[in-house]
C-alpha positions in Angstrom: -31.4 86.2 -13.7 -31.3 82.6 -11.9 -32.5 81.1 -14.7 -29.9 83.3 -17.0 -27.3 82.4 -15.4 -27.7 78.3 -14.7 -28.2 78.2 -18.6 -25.0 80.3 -19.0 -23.7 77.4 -17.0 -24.9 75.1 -19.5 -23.3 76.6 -22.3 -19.9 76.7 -20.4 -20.0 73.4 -20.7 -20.5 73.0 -24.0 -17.7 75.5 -25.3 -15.2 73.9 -22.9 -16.1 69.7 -24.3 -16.3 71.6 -28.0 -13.2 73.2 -27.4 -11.0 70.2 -25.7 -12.3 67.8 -28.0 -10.3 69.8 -31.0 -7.0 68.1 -31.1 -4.3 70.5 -29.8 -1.6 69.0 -31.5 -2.7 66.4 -33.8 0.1 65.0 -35.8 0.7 62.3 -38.1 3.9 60.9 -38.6 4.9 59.9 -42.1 4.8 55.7 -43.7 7.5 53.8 -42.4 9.1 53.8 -46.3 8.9 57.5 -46.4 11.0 57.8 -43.8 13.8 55.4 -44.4 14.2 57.3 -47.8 14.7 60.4 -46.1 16.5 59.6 -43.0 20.2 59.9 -44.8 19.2 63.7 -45.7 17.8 64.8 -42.3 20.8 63.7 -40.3 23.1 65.5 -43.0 20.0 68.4 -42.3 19.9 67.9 -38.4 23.7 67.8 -38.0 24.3 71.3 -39.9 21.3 72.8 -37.9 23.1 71.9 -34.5 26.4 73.6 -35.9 24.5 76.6 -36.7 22.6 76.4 -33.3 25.9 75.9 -31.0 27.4 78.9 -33.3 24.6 81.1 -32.1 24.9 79.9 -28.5 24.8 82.5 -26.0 23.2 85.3 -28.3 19.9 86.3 -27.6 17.2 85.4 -30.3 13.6 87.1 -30.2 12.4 85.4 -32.8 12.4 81.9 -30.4 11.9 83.7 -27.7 8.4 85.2 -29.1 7.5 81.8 -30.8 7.7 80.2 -27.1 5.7 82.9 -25.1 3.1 82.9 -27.9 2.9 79.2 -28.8 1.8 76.0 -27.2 3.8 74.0 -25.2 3.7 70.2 -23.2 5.1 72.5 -20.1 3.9 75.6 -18.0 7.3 77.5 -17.8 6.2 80.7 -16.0 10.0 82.3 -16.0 13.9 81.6 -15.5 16.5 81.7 -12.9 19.8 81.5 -14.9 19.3 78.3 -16.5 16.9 77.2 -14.1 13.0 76.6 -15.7 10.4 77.9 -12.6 7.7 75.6 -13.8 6.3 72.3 -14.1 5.4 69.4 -16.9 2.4 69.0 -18.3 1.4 64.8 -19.1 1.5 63.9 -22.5 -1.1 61.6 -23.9 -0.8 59.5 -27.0 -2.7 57.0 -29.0 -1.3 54.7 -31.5 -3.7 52.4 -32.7 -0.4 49.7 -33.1 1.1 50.1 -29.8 -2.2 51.6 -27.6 -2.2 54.0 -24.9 1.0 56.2 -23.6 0.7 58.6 -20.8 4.0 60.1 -19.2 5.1 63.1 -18.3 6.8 65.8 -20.2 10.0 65.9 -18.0 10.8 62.5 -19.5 11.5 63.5 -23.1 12.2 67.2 -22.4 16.2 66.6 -22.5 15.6 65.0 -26.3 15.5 61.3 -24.9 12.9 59.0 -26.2 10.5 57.1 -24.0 7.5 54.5 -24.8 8.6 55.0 -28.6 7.9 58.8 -28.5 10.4 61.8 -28.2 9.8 65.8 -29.2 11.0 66.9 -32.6 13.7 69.8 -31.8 12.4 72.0 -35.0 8.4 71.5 -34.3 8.8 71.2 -30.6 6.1 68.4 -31.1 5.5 64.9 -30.1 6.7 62.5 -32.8 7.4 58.5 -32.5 10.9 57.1 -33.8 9.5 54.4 -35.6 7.1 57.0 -38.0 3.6 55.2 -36.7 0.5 56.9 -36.7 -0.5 58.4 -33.3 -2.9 60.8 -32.3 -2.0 63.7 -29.7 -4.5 64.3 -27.0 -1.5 65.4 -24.6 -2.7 67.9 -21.7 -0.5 71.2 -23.3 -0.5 74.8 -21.7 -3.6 75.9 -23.8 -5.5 73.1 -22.8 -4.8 73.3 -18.9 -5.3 77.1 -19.3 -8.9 76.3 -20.8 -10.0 74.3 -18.2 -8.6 76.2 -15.3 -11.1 79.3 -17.3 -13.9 77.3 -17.6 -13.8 76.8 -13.4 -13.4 80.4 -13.2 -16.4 80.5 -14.9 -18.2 78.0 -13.1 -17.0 79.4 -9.6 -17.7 83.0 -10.2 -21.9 82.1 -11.9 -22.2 79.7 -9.1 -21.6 82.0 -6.2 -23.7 84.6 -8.0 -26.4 82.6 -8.8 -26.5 81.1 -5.3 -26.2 85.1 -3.3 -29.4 85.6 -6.3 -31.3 82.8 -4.6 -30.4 83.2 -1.1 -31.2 87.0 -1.4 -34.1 87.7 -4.3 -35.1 91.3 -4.8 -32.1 92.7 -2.8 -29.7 95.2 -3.9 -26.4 92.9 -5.4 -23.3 93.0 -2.9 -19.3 91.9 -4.2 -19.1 89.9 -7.4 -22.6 90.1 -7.8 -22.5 93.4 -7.9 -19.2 93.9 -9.9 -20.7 91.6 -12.9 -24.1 92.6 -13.0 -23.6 95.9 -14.9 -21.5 93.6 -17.6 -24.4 91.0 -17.9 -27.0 94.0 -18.8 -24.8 95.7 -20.9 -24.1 91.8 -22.9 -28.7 91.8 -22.8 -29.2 95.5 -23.5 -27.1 96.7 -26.0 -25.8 93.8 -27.7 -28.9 90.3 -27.5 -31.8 92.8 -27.5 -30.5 95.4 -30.3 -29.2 92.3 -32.9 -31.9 90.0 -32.0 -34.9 91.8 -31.5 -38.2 89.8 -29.0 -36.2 86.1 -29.7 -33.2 87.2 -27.5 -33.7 85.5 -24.5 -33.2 82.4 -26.8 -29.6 83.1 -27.7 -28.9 85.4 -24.3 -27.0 82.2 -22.1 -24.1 81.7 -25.4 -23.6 85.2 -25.9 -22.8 85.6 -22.2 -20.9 82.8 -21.7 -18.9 83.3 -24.9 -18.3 87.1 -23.8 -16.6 86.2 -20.3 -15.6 83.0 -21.8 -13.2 85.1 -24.0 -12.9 88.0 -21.6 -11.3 85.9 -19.1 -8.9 83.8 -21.1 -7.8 87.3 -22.5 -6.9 88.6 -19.4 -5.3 85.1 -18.7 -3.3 85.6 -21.2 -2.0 89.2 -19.8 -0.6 87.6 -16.7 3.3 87.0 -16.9 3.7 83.0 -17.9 0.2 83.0 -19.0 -1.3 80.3 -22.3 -1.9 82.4 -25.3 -5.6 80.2 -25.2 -7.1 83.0 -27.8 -4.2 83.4 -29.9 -4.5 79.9 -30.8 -6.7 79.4 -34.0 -8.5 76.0 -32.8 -10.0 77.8 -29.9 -10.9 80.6 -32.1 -12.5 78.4 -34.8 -14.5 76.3 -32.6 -15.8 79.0 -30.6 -16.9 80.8 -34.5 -17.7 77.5 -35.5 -20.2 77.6 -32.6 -21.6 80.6 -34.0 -22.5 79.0 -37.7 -23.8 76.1 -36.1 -26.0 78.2 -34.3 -26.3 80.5 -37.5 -27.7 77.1 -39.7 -29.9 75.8 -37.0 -31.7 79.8 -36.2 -31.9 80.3 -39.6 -35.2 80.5 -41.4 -37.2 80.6 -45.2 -36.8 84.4 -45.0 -33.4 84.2 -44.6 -32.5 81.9 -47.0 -34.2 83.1 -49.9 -32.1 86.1 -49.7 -29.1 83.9 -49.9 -30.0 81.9 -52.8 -32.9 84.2 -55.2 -32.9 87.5 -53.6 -36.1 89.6 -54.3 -36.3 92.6 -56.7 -32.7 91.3 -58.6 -32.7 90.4 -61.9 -31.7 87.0 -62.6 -28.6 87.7 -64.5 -27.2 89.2 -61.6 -28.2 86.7 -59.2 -25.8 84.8 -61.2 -23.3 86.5 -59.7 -24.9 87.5 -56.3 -25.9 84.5 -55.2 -22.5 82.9 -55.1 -20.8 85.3 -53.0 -23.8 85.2 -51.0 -23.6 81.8 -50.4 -19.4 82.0 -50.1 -20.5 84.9 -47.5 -22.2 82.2 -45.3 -18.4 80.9 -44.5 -17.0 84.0 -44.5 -18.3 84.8 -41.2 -17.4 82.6 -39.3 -13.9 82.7 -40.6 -14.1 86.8 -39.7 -14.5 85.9 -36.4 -11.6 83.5 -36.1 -9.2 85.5 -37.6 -10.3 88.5 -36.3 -10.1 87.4 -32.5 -7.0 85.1 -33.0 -4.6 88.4 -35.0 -5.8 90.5 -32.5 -4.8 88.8 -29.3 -1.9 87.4 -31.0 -0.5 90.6 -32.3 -1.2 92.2 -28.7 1.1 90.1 -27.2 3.8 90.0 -30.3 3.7 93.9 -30.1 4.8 93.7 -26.1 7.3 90.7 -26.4 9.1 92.4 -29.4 9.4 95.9 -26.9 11.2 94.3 -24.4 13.6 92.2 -26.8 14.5 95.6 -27.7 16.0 95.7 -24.4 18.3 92.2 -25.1 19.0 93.3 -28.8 20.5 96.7 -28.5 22.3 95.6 -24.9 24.5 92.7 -26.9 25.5 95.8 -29.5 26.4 98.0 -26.4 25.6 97.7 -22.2 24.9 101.5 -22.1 22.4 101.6 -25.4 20.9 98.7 -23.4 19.8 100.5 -20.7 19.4 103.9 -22.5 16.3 101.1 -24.3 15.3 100.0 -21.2 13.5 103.1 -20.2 12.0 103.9 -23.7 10.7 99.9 -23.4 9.3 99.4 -20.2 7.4 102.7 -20.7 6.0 101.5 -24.0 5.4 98.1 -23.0 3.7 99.5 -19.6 1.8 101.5 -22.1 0.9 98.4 -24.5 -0.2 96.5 -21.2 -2.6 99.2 -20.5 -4.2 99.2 -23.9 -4.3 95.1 -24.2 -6.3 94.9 -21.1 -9.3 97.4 -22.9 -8.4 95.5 -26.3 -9.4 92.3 -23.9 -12.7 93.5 -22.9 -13.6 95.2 -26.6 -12.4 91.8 -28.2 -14.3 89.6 -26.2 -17.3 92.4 -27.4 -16.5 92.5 -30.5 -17.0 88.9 -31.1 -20.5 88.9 -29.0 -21.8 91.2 -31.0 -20.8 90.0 -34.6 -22.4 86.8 -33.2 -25.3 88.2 -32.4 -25.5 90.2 -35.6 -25.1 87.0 -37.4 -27.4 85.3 -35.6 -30.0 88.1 -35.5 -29.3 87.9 -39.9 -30.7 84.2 -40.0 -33.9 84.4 -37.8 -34.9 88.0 -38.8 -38.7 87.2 -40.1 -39.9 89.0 -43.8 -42.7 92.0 -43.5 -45.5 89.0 -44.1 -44.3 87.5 -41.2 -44.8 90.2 -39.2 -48.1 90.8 -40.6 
C-alpha cells in the first residue's frame, strides 16, 4: 500500500504540470490592420450594447448570472454584500513577445481601466491588449488556483496516510486511513483488476490518483463560491488525453491488428470497418471529455437555474417570489444531494472507462496466452 500510494503521488504530479501547462485562456489578439478597419464599427457596436445594458440595469439576468458561477474568471468572488464583492484578485500573467513579461493584479483592470497595455474585454470578460499584439495568457484564474489548491489536498491527505502506513505496518487503519482505505480497494478490486486483468498493478497509481483527482475537485466544486475545475473542457481533455497517451504507449500487436485487418472479416467490409475502427481510437477519449465536462457542468446549471427561479418570478410579483422560494430551495436542496453521488459516480465513471480502454490495448490474443 506504501508503495501504491508514493506512486499515486507521482502521478499527482503529473496530472497537475499536464493540466497547468494547458493555457487557461489563451488568446490572440487580431493584426494591427485588422483592427484599425474595424475599430469605427465596434464603437458604433460597443456604444449600442452599453444603451441596451444601462436599459436593463437593475433587472436580474440568469443567463450572466449562470455564465459567471460556471465560467472562469481572473478573481475568486465567493458572494455579495449589496454591491460589495467578498473576495479577492487573482494575478494576471501575460507574455508578449514585443513588450515581454506583465504581472499585476486583477484589481487593477477590473473597473475597465487599462494598465501595462492590457485591459479586460467587457463581452469575453478576457484579457486583451489595446494595441491588438500578440500575447499569451498564463494568468493565475479561479480554475487554475482551484487545481492547485486540489492537488495539495491530494498530496496532504496520501502523505499522512502513507506516513500512519509506515509508522504503523500490519495494524488495523485509524482516521483518514481508515475512511480512504475502503475507496482505494474498491478503485483495485472492482475497477484495475476486473478491466486489466494480472498487468493492473501497472496502471493501479493513475487510476487512483485520477479517481480522487476528479472526486475532489467535484466536491470543490459543490462548495458555495467554488471553480467549476471539471466543467471546464481543458481539464477534462488533458486528463482524457492522459488516458490515450497511455492507451498508444500500453497498446500491443494484438491490439492493433483488430484495429486495422480484423480476423475472420472479409476484406470488403474491412473497407468500411477499419475506418471507424481507427476513427474509434479518438473517439474515446473525446467520450471521456465530454462526458465528464456535460455532466458536472449541467449539475451545477440545473441548481443555479432553481434558485434564479426565485429572482425571476419575485421581479413579476413579491408574493409569487416567495411562494417559489419554497418549491426552489427544496429542489435545489434536493439537486445538492444528488450532485454530491453524481460526484463520486463521475469521478468512477471515468476510472473505469479508462481502465476499460486501457485493459482494450494490452489485452494479449489466445497464442499469447498459450
Amino acid at each position: 500500500m506504501q508503495r501504491i500510494t508514493n506512486i499515486v503521488l507521482t502521478s499527482v504530479l503529473a496530472i497537475c504540470l499536464l493540466v497547468f501547462s494547458v493555457p487557461t485562456k489563451a488568446n490572440a489578439s487580431a493584426e494591427g490592420t485588422s483592427t484599425e478597419k474595424v475599430d469605427s464599427a465596434n464603437v458604433t457596436t460597443e456604444a449600442a450594447a452599453e444603451e441596451g445594458h444601462e436599459a436593463k440595469a437593475g433587472k436580474f439576468n440568469p443567463s450572466d448570472v449562470i455564465k459567471h458561477h460556471v465560467g472562469d474568471a481572473y478573481n475568486w468572488e465567493f458572494f455579495k454584500l449589496g454591491d460589495k464583492e467578498i473576495g479577492f484578485n487573482l494575478p494576471c500573467i501575460a507574455y508578449s513577445p514585443d513588450h515581454g513579461v506583465s504581472v499585476f493584479s486583477y484589481g487593477k483592470i477590473a473597473e475597465g481601466e487599462a494598465y501595462d497595455g492590457y485591459k479586460v474585454d467587457h463581452h469575453t470578460h478576457k484579457l486583451i491588449r489595446e494595441d491588438g499584439a500578440k500575447f499569451y495568457d498564463l494568468s493565475l484564474t479561479k480554475n487554475v488556483v482551484s487545481l492547485l489548491l486540489s492537488a495539495f489536498l491530494l498530496l496532504l491527505i496520501f502523505i499522512s496516510i502513507a506516513r500512519k502506513y509506515k509508522a504503523n505496518p500490519g495494524t488495523a487503519p485509524t482516521g483518514l486511513q481508515n475512511a480512504l482505505e475502503p475507496i482505494i480497494l474498491f478503485v483495485q478490486d472492482e475497477v484495475a483488476k476486473p478491466m486489466l486483468g494480472k498487468k493492473y498493478m501497472k496502471y493501479l497509481p493513475y487510476l487512483l490518483t485520477v479517481f480522487f483527482f476528479i472526486w475532489i475537485n467535484n466536491m470543490l466544486g459543490l462548495i458555495p463560491g467554488g471553480a467549476n475545475l471539471t466543467g471546464n473542457t481543458a481539464c477534462t481533455a488533458v486528463l482524457a488525453g492522459i488516458t490515450f497517451i497511455l492507451i498508444m504507449f500500453s497498446s500491443n500487436k494484438h491490439y492493433w491488428k483488430h484495429i486495422l485487418m480484423m480476423p475472420g472479416v472479409p476484406k470488403p467490409v474491412l473497407l468500411i470497418l477499419t475506418p471507424v475502427e481507427i476513427l474509434g481510437i479518438f473517439i474515446k477519449p473525446f467520450a471521456l471529455m465530454i462526458r465528464l465536462f456535460a455532466n458536472i457542468l449541467a449539475g451545477h446549471m440545473i441548481i443555479l437555474t432553481v434558485v434564479s427561479l426565485i429572482f425571476i418570478f419575485a421581479e413579476m410579483n413579491v408574493g409569487l417570489g416567495w411562494g417559489t422560494a419554497v418549491f426552489s430551495m427544496v429542489f435545489g436542496v434536493f439537486m445538492f444531494c444528488i450532485e454530491l453521488l453524481v460526484a463520486f459516480v463521475q469521478a468512477y465513471i471515468f476510472t473505469i472507462l479508462s481502465a476499460l480502454f486501457i485493459g482494450e490495448a494490452v489485452e494479449e490474443g489466445h497464442d499469447d496466452h498459450h
